[in-house]
C-alpha positions in Angstrom: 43.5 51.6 19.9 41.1 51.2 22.7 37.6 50.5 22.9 35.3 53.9 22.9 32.1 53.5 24.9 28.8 55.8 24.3 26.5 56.1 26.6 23.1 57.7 25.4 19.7 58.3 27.4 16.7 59.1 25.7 18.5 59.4 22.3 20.9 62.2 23.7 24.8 61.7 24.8 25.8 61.6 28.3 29.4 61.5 30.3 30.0 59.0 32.8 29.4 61.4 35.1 26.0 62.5 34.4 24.8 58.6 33.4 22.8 58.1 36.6 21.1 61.6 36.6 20.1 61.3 33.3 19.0 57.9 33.5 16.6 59.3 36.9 15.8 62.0 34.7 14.3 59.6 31.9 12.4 57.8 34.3 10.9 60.2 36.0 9.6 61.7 32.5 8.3 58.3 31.6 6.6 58.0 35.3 5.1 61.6 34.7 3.7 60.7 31.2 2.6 57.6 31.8 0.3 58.8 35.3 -0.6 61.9 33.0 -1.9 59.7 30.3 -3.9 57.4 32.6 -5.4 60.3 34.6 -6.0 62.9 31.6 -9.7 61.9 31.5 -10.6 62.0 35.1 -12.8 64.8 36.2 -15.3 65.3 39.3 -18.5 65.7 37.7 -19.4 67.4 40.9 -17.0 70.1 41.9 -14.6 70.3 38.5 -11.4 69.0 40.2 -8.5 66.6 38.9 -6.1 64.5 40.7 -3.2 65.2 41.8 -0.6 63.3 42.0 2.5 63.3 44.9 5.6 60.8 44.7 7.3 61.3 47.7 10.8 59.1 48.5 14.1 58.9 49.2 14.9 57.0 46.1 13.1 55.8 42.9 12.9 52.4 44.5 11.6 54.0 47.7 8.8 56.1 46.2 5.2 56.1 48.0 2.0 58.0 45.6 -0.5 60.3 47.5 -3.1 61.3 45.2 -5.3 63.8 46.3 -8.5 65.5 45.0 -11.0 67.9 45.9 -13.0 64.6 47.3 -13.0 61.1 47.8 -14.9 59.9 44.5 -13.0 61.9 42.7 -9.6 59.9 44.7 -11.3 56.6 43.9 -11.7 56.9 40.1 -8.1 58.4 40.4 -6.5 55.3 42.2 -8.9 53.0 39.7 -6.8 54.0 36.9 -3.6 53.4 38.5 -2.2 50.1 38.6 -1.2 48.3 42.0 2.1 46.7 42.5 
């Protein structure tokens, strides 16, 4: 009898196949909720806006963030509560 192997990615069952989609797919939920959590709270006092956020890349290993706003405080306090790497 062999050995079976299960791979699982955020508590579901994946093929082979699918591992690395899933596995992009997880991260990119953790990404989203972790920026959503940090930036929940930001507001312009002035004109109402939120940020946005933009990852834009070829890869998840290649991704640049644009955050934009409608103005620069508001882009400030929004880049404030993201951490550098």
């Amino acid at each position: 009898m062999g050995v079976k192997i299960k791979l699982t990615v955020g508590g579901k069952e994946v093929s082979p196949e699918n591992f690395g989609s899933a596995m992009k797919a997880q991260v990119y939920e953790h990404l989203k909720d972790s920026i959503t959590k940090k930036l929940s709270k930001i507001k312009c006092p002035e004109h109402g806006g939120v940020p946005q956020v933009t990852a834009e890349g070829s890869s998840l290993d290649n991704l640049k963030w644009k955050i934009s706003g409608c103005c620069e405080k508001l882009k400030d306090e929004a880049r404030k509560a993201l951490p550098k790497k």
